[in-house]
C-alpha positions in Angstrom: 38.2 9.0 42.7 36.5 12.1 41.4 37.8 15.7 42.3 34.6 16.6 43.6 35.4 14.3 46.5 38.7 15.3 47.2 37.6 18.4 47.0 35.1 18.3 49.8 37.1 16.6 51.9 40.2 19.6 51.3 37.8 22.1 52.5 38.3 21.5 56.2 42.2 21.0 55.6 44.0 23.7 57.9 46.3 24.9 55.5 47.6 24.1 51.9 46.8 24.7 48.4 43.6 26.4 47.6 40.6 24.7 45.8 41.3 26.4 42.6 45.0 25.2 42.6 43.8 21.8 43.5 41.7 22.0 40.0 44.3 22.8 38.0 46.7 20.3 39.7 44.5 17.8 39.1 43.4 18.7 35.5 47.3 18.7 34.6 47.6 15.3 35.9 44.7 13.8 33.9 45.7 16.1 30.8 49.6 15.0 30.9 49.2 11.8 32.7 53.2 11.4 34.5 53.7 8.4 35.2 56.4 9.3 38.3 55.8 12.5 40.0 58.3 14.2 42.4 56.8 16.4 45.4 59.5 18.9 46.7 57.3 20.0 50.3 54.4 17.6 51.3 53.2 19.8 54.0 49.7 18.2 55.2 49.6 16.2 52.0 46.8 18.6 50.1 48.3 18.4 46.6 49.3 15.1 47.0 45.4 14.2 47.8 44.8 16.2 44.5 47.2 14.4 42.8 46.6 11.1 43.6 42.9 11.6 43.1 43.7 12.1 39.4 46.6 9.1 39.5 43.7 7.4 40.4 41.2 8.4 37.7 44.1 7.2 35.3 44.6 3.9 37.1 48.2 4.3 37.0 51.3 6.7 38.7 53.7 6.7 41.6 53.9 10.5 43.7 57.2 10.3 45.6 56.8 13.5 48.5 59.5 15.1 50.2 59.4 17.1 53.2 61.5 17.7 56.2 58.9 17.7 58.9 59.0 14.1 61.5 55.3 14.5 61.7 54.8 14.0 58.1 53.6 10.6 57.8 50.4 11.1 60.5 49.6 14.0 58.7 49.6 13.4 55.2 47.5 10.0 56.1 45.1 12.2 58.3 44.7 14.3 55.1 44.2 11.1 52.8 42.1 9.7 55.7 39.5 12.7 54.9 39.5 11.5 51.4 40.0 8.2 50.7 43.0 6.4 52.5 43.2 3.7 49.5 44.8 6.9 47.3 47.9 6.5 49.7 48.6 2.9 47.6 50.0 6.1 44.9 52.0 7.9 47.5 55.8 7.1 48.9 55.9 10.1 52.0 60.2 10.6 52.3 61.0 12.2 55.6 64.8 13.8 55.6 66.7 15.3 58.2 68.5 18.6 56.7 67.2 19.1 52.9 65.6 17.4 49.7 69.3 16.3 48.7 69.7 13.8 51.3 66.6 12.2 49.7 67.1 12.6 46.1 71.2 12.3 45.7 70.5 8.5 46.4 68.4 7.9 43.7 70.0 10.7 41.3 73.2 8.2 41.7 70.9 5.1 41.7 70.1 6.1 38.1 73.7 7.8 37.1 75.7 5.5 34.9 79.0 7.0 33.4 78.2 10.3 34.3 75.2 10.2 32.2 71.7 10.2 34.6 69.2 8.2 33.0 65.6 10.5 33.9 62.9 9.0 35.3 60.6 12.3 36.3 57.9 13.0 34.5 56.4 16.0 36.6 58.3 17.8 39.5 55.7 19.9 41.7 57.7 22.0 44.1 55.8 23.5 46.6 58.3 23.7 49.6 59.3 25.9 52.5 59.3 28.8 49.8 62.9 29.4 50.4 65.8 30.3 48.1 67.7 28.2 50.3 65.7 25.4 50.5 63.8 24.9 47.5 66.1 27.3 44.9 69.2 24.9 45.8 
């Protein structure tokens, strides 16, 4: 999937990153090509269109997205549905109930052996509720 049509189809979305940003999202993907990439704030699922787009291009990658919104899931696959709905096949979409802890201390542990967490992150992208509390913490 080429930029240029997630691109067009981002026009119309109602609110998320700009078209610039989604460039440069997009170009850092293909340029440092992560093999896991953590989304702190999915919002409507814009970047995650971007960055699946370029997962795409590469053939290869896993976005897991974290949000706290219920509504997530219809939204982020109305987003992908303007796009291309095969890019979700990149995307895990985590819902949680309180913060981004109750979703990552799971796998933080899942990887902790002896104290020692083994990393597994090759990019983190937060774009959150733009909160000390939420996304500083």
């Amino acid at each position: 999937m080429k930029f240029e049509t997630v691109n067009a189809a981002m026009k119309t979305q109602p609110w998320g990153i700009t078209q610039e940003q989604g460039r440069l999202l997009y170009d850092f993907i293909l340029r440092t090509k992560p093999a896991e990439i953590l989304e702190l704030g999915t919002g409507v699922g814009t970047s995650a269109c971007y960055m699946a787009a370029a997962l795409d291009e590469l053939g290869a990658g896993r976005i897991v997205t974290i949000d706290r919104n219920p509504d997530l899931p219809e939204w982020v696959r109305k987003s992908f549905t303007k796009a291309d709905p095969a890019l979700l096949r990149f995307v895990d979409i985590v819902t949680t109930t309180s913060s981004y802890n109750d979703a990552l201390l799971p796998r933080i542990e899942a990887r902790t052996k002896d104290g020692v967490c083994e990393p597994c992150l090759d990019f983190c992208y937060i774009d959150g509720a733009h909160t000390w509390a939420d996304d500083g913490l």
